[in-house]
Backbone of each chain as nested JSON, in Angstrom:
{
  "chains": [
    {"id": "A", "residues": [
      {"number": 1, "name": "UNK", "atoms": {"N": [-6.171, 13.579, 22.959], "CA": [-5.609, 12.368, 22.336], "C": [-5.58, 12.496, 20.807]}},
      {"number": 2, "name": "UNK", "atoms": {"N": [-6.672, 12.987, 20.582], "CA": [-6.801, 12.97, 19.041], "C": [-5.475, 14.207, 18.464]}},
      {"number": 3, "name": "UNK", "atoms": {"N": [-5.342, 14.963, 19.078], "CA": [-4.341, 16.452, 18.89], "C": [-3.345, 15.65, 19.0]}},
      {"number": 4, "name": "UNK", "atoms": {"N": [-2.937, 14.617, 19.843], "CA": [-1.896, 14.376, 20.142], "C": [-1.598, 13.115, 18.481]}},
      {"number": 5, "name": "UNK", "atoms": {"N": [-2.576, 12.56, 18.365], "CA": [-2.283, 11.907, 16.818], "C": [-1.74, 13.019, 15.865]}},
      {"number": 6, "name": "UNK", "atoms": {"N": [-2.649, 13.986, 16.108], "CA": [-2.408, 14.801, 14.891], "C": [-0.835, 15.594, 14.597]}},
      {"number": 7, "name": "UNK", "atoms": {"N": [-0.137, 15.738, 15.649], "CA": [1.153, 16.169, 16.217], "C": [1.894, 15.388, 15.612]}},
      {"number": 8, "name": "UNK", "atoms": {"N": [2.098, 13.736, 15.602], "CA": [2.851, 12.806, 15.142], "C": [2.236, 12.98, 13.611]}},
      {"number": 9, "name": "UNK", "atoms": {"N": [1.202, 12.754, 13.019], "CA": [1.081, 13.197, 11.582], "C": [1.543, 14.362, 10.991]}},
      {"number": 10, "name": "UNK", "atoms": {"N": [1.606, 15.311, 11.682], "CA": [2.609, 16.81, 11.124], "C": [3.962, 16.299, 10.918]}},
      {"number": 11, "name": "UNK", "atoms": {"N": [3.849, 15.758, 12.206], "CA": [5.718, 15.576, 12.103], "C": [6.378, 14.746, 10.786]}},
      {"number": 12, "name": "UNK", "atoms": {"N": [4.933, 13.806, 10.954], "CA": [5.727, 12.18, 9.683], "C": [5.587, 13.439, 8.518]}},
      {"number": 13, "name": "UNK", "atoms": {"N": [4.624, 14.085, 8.176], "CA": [4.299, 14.693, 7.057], "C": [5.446, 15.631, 6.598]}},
      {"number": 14, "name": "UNK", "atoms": {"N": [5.805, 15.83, 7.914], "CA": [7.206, 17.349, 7.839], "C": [8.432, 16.409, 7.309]}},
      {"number": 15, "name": "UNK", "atoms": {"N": [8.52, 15.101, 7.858], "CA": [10.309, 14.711, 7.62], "C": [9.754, 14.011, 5.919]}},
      {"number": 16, "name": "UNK", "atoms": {"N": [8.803, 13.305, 5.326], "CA": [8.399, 12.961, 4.224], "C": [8.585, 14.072, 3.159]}},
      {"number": 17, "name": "UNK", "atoms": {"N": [8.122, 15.327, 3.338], "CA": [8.205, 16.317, 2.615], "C": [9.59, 16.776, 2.433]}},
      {"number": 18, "name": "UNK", "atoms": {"N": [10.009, 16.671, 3.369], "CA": [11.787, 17.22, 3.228], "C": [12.545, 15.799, 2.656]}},
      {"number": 19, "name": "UNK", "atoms": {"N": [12.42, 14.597, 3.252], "CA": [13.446, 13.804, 2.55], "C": [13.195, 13.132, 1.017]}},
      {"number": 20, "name": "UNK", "atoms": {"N": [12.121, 13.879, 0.828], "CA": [11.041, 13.595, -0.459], "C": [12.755, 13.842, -1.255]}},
      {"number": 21, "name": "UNK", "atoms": {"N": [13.312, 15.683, -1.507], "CA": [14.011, 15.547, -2.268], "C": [15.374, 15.006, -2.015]}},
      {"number": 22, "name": "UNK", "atoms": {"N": [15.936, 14.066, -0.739], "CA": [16.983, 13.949, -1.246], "C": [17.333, 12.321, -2.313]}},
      {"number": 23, "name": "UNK", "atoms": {"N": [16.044, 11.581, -2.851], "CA": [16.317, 10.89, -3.874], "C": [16.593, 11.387, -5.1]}},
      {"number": 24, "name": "UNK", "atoms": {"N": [16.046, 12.789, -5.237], "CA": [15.869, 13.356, -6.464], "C": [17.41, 14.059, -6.525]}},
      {"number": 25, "name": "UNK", "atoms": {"N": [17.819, 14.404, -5.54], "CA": [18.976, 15.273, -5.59], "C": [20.027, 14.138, -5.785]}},
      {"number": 26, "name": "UNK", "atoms": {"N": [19.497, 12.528, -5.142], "CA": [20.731, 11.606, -5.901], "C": [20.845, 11.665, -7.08]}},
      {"number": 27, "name": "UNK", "atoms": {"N": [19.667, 11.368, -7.562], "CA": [19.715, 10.595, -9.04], "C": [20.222, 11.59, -10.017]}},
      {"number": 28, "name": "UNK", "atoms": {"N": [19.81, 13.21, -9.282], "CA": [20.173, 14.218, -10.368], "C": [21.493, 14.598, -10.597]}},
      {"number": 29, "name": "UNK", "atoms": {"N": [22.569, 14.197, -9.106], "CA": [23.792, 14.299, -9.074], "C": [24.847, 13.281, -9.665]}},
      {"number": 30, "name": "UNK", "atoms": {"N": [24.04, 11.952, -9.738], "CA": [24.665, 10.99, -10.324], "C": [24.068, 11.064, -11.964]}},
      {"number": 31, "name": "UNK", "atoms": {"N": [23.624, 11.04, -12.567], "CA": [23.342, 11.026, -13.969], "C": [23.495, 12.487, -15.102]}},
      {"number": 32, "name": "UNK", "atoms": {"N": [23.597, 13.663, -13.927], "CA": [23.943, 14.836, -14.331], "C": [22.968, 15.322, -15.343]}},
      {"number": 33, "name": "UNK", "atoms": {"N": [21.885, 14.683, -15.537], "CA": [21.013, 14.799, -16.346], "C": [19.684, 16.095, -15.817]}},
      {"number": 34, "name": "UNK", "atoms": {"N": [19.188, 16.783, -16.317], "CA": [18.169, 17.359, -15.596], "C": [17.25, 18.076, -16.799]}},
      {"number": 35, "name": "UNK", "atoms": {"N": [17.198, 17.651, -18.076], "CA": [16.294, 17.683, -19.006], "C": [14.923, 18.227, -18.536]}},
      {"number": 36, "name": "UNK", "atoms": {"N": [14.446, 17.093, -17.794], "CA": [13.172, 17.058, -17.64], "C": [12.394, 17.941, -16.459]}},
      {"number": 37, "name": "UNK", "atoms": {"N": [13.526, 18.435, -15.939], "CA": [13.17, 19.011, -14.926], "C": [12.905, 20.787, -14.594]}},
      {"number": 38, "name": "UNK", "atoms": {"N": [11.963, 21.387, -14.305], "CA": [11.499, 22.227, -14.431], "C": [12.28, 23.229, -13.185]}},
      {"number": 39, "name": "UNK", "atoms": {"N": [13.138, 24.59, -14.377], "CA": [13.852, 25.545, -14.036], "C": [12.592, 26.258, -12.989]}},
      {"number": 40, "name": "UNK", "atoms": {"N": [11.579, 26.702, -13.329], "CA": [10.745, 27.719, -12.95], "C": [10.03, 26.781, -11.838]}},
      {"number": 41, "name": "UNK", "atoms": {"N": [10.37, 25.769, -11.908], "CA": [9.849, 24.961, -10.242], "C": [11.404, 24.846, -9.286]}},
      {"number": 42, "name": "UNK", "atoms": {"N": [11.793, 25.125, -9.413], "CA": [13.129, 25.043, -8.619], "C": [13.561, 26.494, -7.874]}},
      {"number": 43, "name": "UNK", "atoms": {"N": [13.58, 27.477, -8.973], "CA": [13.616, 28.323, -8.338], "C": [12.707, 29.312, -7.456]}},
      {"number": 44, "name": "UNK", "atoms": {"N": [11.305, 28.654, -8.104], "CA": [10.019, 29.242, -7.53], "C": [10.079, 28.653, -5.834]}},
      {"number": 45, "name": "UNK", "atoms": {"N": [10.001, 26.957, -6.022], "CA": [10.428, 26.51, -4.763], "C": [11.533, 26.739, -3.631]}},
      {"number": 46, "name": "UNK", "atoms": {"N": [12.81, 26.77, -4.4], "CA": [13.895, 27.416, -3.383], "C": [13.346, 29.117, -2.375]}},
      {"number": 47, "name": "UNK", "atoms": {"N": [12.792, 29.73, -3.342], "CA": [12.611, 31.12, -2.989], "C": [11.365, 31.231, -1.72]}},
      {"number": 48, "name": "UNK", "atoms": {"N": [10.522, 30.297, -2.116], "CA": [9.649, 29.916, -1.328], "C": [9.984, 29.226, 0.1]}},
      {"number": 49, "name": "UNK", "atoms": {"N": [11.254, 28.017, 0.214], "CA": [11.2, 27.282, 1.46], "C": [12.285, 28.743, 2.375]}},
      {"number": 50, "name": "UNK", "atoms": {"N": [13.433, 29.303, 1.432], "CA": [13.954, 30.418, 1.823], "C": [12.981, 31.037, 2.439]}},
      {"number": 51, "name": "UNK", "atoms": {"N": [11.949, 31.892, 2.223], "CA": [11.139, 32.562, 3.228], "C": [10.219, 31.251, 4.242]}},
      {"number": 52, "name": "UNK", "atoms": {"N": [10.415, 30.405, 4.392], "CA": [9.642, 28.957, 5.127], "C": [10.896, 29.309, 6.419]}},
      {"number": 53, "name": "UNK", "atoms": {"N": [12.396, 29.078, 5.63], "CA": [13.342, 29.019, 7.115], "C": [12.998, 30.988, 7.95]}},
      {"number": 54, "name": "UNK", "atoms": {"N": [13.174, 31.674, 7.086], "CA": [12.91, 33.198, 7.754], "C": [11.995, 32.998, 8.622]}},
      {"number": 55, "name": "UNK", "atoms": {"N": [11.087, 32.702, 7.787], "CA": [9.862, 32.518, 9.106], "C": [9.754, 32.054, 10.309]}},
      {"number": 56, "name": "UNK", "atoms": {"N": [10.199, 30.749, 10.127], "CA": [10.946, 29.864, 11.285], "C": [11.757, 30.624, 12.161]}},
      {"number": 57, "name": "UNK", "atoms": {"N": [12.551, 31.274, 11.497], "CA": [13.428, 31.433, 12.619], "C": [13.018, 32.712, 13.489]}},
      {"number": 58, "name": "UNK", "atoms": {"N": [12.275, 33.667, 12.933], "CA": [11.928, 34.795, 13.258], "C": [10.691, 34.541, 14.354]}},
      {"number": 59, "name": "UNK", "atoms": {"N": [9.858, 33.664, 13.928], "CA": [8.947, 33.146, 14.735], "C": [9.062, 32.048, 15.698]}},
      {"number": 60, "name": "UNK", "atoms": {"N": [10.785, 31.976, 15.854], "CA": [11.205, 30.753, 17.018], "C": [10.632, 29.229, 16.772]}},
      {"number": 61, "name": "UNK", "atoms": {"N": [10.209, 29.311, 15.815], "CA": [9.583, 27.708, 15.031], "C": [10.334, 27.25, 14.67]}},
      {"number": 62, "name": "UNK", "atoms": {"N": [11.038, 26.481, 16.05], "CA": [12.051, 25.297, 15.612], "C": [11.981, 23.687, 14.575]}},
      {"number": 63, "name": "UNK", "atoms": {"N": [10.818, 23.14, 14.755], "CA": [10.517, 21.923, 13.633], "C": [10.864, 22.946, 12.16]}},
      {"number": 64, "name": "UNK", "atoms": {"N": [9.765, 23.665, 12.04], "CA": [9.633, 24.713, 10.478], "C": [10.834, 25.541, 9.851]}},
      {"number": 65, "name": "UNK", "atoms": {"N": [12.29, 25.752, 11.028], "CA": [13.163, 26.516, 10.359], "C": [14.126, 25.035, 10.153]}},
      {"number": 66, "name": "UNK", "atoms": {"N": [14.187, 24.068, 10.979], "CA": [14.616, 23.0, 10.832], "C": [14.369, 22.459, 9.068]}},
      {"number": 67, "name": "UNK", "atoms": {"N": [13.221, 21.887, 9.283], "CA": [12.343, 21.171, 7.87], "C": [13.118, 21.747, 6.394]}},
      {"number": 68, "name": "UNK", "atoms": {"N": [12.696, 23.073, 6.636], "CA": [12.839, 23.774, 5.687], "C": [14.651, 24.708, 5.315]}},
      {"number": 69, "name": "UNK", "atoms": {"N": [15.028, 24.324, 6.167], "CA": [16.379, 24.107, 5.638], "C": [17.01, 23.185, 5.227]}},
      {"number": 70, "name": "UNK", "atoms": {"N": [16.724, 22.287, 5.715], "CA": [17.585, 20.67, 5.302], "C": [16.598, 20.421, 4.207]}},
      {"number": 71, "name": "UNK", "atoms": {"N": [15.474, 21.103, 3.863], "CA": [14.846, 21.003, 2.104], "C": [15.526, 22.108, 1.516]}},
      {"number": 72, "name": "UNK", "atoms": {"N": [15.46, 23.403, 1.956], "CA": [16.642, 24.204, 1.136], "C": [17.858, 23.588, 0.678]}},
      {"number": 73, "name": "UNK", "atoms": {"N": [18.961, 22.897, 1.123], "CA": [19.925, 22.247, 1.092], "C": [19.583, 21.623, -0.06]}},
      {"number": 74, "name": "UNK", "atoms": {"N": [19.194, 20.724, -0.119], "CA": [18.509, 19.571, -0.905], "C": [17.933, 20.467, -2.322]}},
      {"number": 75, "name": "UNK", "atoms": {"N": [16.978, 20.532, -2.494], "CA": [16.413, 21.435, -3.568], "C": [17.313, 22.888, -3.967]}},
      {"number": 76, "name": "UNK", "atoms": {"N": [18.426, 23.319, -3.464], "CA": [19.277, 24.094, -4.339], "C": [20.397, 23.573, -4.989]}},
      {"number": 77, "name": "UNK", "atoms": {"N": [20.712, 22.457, -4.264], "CA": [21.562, 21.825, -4.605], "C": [21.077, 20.681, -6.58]}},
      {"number": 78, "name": "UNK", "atoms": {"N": [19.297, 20.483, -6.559], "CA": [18.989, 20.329, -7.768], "C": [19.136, 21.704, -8.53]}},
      {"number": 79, "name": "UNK", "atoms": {"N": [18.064, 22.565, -8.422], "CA": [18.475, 24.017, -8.958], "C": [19.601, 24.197, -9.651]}},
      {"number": 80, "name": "UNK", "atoms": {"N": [21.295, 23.907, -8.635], "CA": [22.194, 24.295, -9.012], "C": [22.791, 23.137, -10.484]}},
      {"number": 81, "name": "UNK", "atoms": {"N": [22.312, 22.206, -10.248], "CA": [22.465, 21.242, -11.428], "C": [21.421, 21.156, -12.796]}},
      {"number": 82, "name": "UNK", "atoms": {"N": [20.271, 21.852, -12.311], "CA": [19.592, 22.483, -13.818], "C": [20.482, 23.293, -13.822]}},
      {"number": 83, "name": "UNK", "atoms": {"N": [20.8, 24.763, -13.115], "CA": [22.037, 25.432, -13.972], "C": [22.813, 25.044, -14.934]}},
      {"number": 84, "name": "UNK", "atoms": {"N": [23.479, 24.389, -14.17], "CA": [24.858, 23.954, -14.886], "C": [24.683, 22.939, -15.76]}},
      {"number": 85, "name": "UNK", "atoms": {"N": [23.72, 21.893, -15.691], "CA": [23.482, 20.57, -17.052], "C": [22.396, 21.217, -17.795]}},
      {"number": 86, "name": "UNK", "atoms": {"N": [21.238, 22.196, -17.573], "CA": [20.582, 22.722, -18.576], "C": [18.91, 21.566, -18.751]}}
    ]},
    {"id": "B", "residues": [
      {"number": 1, "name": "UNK", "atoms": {"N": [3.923, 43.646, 15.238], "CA": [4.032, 44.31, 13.77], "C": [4.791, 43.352, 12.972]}},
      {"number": 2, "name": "UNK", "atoms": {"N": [6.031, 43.057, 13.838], "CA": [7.244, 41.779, 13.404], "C": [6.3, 41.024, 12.911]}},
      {"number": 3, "name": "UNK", "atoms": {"N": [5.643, 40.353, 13.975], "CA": [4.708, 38.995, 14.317], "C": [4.286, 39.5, 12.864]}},
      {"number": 4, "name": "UNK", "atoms": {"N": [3.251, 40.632, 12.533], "CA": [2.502, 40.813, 11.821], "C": [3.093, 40.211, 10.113]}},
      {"number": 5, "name": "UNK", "atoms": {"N": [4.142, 40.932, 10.075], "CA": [4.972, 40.72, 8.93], "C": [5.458, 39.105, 8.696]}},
      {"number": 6, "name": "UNK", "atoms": {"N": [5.528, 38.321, 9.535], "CA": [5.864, 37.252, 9.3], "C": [4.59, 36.686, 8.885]}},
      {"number": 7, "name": "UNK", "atoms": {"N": [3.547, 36.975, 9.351], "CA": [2.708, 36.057, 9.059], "C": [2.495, 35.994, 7.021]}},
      {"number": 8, "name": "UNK", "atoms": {"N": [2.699, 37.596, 6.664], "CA": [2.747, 37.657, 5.51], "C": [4.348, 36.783, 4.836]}},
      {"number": 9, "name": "UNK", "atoms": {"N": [4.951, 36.574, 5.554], "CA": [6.464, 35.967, 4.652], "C": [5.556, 34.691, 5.067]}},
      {"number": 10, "name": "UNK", "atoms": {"N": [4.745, 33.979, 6.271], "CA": [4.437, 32.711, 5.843], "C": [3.817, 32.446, 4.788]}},
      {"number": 11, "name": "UNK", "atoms": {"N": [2.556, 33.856, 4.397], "CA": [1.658, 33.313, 3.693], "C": [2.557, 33.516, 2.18]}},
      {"number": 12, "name": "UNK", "atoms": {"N": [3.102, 34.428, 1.812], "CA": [3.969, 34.395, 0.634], "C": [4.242, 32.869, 0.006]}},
      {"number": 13, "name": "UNK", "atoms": {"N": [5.745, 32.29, 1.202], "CA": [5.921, 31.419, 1.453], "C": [5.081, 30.141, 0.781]}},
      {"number": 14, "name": "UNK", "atoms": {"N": [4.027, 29.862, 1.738], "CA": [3.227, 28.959, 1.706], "C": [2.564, 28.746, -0.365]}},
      {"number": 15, "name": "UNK", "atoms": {"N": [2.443, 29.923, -0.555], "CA": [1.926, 30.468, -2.041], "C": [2.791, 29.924, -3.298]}},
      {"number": 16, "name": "UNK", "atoms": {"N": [3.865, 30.535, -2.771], "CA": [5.513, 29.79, -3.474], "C": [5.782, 28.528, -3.457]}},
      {"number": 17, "name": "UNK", "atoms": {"N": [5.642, 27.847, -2.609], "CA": [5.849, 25.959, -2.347], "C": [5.004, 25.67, -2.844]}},
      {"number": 18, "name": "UNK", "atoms": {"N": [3.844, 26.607, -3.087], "CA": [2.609, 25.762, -3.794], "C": [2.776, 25.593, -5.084]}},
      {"number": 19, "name": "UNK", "atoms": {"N": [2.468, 26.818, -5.632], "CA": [2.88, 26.994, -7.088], "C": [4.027, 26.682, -7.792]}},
      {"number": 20, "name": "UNK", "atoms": {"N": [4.608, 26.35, -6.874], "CA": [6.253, 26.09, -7.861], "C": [5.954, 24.415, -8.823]}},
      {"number": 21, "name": "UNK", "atoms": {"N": [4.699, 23.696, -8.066], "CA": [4.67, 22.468, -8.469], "C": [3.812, 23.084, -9.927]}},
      {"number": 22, "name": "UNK", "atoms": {"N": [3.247, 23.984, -10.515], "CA": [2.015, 24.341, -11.738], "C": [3.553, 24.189, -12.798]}},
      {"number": 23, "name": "UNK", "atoms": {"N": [4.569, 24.847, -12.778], "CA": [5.33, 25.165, -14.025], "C": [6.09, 23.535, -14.298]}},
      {"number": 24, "name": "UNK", "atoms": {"N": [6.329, 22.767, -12.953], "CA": [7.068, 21.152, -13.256], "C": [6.023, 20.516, -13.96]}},
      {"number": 25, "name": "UNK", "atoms": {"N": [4.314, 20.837, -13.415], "CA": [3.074, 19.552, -14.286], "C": [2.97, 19.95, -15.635]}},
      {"number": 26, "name": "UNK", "atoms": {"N": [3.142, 21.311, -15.831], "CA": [2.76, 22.251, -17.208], "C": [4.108, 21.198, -17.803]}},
      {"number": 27, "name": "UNK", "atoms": {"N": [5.294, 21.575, -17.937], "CA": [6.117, 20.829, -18.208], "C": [5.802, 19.332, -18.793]}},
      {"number": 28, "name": "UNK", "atoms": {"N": [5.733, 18.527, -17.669], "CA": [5.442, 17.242, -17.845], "C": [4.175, 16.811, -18.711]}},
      {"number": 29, "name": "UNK", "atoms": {"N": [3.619, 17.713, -18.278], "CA": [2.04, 17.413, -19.741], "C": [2.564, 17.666, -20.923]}},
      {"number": 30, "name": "UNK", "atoms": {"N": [3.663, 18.541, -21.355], "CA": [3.482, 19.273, -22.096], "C": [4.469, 18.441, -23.191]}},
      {"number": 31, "name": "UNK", "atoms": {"N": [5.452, 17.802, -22.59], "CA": [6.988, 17.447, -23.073], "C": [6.373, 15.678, -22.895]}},
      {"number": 32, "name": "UNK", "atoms": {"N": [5.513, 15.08, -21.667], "CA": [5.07, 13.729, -21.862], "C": [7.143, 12.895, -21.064]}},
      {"number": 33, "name": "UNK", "atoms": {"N": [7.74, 13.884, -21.172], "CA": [8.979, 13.038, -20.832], "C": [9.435, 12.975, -19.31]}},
      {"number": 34, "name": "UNK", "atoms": {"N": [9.626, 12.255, -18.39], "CA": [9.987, 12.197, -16.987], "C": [11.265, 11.12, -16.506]}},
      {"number": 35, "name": "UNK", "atoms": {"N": [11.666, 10.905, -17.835], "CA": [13.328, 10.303, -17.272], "C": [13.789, 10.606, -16.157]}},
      {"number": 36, "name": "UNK", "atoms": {"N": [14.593, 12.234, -16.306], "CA": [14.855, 12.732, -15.152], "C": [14.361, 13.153, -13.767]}},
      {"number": 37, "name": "UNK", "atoms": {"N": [12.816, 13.02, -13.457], "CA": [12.246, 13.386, -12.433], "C": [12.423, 11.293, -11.624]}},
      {"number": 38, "name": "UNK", "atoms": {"N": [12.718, 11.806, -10.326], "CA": [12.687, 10.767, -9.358], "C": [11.415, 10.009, -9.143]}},
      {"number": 39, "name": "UNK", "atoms": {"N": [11.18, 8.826, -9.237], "CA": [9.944, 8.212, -8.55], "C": [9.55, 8.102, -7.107]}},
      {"number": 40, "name": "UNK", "atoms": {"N": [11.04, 8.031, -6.566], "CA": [10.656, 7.72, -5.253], "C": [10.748, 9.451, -4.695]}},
      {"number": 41, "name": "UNK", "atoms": {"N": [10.936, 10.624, -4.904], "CA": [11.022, 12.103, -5.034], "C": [8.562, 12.038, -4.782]}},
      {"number": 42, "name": "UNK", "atoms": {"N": [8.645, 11.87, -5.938], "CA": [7.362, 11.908, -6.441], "C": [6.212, 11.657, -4.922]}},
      {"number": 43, "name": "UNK", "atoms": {"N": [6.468, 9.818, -4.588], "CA": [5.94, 8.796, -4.303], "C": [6.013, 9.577, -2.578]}},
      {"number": 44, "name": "UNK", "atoms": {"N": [6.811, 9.815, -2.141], "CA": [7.464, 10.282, -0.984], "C": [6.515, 11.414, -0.534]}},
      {"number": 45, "name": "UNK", "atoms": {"N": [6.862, 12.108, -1.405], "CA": [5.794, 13.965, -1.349], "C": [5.215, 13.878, -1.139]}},
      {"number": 46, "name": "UNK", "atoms": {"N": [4.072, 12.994, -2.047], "CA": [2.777, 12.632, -2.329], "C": [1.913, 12.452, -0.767]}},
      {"number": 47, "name": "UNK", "atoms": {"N": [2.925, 11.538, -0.426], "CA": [2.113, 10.924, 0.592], "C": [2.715, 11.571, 1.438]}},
      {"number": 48, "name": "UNK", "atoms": {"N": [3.943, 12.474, 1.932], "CA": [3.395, 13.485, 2.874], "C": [2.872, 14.765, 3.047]}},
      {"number": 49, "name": "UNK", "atoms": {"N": [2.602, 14.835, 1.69], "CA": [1.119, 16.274, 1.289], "C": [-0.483, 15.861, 1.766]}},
      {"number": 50, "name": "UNK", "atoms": {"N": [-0.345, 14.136, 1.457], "CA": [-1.503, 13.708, 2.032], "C": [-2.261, 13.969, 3.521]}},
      {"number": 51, "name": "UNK", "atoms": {"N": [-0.544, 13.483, 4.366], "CA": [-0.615, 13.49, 5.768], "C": [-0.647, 15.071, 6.007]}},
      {"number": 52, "name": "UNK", "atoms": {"N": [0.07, 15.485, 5.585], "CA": [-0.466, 17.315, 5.971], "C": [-2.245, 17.932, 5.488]}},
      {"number": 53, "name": "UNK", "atoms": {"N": [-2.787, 17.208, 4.481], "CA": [-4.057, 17.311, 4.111], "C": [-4.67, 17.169, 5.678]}},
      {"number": 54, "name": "UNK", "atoms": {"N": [-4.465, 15.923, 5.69], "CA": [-5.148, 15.166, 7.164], "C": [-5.316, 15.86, 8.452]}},
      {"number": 55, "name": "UNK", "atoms": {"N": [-4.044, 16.628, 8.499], "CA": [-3.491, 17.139, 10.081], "C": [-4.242, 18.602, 9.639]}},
      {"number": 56, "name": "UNK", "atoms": {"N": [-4.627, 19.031, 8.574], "CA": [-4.75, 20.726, 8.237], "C": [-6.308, 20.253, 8.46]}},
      {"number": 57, "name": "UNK", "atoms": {"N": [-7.011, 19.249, 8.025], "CA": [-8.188, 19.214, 8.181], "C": [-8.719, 18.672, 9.699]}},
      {"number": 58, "name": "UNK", "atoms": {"N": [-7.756, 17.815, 10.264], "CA": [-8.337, 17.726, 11.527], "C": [-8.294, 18.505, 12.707]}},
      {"number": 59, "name": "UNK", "atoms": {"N": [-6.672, 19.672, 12.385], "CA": [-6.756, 20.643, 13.45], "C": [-7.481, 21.85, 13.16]}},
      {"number": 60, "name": "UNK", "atoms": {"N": [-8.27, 21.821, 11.835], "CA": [-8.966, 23.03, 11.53], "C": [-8.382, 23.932, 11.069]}},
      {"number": 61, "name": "UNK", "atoms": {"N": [-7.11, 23.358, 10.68], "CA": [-6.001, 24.717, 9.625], "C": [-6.129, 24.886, 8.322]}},
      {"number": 62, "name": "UNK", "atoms": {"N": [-7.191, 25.872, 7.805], "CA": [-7.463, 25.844, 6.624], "C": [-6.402, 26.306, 5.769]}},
      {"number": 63, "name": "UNK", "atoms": {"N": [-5.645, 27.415, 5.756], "CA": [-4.069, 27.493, 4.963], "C": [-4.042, 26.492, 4.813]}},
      {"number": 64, "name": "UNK", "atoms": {"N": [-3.127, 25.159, 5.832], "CA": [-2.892, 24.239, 5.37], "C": [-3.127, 23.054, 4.831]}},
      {"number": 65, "name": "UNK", "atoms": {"N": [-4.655, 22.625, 4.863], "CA": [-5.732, 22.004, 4.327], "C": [-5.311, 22.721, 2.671]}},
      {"number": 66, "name": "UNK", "atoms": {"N": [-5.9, 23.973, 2.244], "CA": [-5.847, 24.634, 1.049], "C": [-4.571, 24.16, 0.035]}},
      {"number": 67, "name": "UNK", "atoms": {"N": [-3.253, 25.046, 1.071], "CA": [-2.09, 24.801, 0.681], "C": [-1.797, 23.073, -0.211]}},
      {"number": 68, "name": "UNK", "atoms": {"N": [-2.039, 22.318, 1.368], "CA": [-1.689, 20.829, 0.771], "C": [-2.618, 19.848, -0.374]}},
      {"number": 69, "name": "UNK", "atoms": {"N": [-3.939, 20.773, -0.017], "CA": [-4.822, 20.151, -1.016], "C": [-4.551, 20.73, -2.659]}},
      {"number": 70, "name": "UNK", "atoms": {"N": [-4.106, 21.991, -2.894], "CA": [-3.295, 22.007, -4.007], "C": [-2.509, 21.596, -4.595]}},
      {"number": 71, "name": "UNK", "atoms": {"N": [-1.028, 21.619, -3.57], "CA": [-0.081, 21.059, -3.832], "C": [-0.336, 19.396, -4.261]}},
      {"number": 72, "name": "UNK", "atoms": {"N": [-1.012, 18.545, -3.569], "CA": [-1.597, 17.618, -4.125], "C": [-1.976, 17.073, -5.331]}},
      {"number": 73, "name": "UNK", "atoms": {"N": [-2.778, 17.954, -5.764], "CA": [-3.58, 17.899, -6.986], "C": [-2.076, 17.835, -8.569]}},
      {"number": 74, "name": "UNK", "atoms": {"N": [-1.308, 19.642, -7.997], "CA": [-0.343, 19.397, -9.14], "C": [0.668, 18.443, -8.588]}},
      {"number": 75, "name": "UNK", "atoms": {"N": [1.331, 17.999, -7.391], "CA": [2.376, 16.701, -7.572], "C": [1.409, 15.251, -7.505]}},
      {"number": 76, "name": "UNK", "atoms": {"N": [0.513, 15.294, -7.591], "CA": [-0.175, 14.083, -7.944], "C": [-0.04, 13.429, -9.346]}},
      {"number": 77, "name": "UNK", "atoms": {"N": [-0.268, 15.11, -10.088], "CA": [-0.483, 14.379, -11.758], "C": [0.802, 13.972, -11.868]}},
      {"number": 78, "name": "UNK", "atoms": {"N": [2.098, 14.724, -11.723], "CA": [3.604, 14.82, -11.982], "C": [3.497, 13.441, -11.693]}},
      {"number": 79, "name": "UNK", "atoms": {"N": [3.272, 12.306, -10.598], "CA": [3.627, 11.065, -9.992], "C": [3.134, 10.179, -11.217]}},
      {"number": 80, "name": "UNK", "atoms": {"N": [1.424, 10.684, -11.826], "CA": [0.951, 9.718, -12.696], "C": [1.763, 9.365, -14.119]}},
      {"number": 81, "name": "UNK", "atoms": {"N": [2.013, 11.212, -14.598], "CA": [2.801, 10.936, -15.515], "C": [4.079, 10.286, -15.452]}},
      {"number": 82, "name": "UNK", "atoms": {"N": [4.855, 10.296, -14.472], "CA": [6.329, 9.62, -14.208], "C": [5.891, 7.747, -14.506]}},
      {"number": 83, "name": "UNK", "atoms": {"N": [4.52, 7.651, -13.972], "CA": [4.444, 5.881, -13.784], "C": [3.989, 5.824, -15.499]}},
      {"number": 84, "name": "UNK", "atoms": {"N": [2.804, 6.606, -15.995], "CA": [2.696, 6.311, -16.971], "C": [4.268, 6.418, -18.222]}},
      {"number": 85, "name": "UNK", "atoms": {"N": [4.581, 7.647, -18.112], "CA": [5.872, 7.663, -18.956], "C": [7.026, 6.994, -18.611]}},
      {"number": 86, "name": "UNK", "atoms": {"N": [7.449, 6.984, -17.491], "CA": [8.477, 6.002, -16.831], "C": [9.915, 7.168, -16.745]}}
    ]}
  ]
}
């Protein structure tokens, strides 16, 4: 029972962590602004959930190649707007 | 051997999502400015780094206990400074 709590807390924890960035990826797409936002965390992170989906998929870990693509999506899509707004 | 190798792209992985949050807090301490970083980005994470704390400590997954209890620590401050700086 208790495992079985803990199963639903991974999960809330897994979709929280991923839809964490798509407010950030609004606000960053609408204001075009990205000053404040840290190049060397973006790409450190992208490179990082990139080997999160490999893993996933290589290891048939469907939630983990899931999660971590639809956060790839999301977080390159900021990345790509520090590029380009600086 | 596969198996073997993945476990190293998890732990890579896992290392990378972590750290990517040290160069955004260095930042934010450093500059005091968080216009562009999201609140609800922040607020979101936060609390599902928490719930992964929870689930890593109750199923006995120390990686992920470690992992999230880091990650914690640096998107924690990032959240304080965003409320304090706005």
């Amino acid at each position: 029972m208790e495992m079985e709590l803990m199963t639903y807390v991974g999960l809330v924890a897994g979709v929280l962590t991923t839809i964490s960035f798509l407010p950030q990826a609004i606000k960053t797409w609408q204001t075009k602004s990205t000053k404040d936002i840290s190049l060397a965390m973006f790409l450190c992170f992208c490179l990082g959930v990139v080997l999160w989906v490999i893993y996933g998929f290589y290891t048939h870990n469907l939630p983990v190649f899931l999660a971590n693509f639809a956060t790839f999506v999301l977080a390159f899509s900021i990345l790509v707007c520090k590029i380009k707004y600086g």
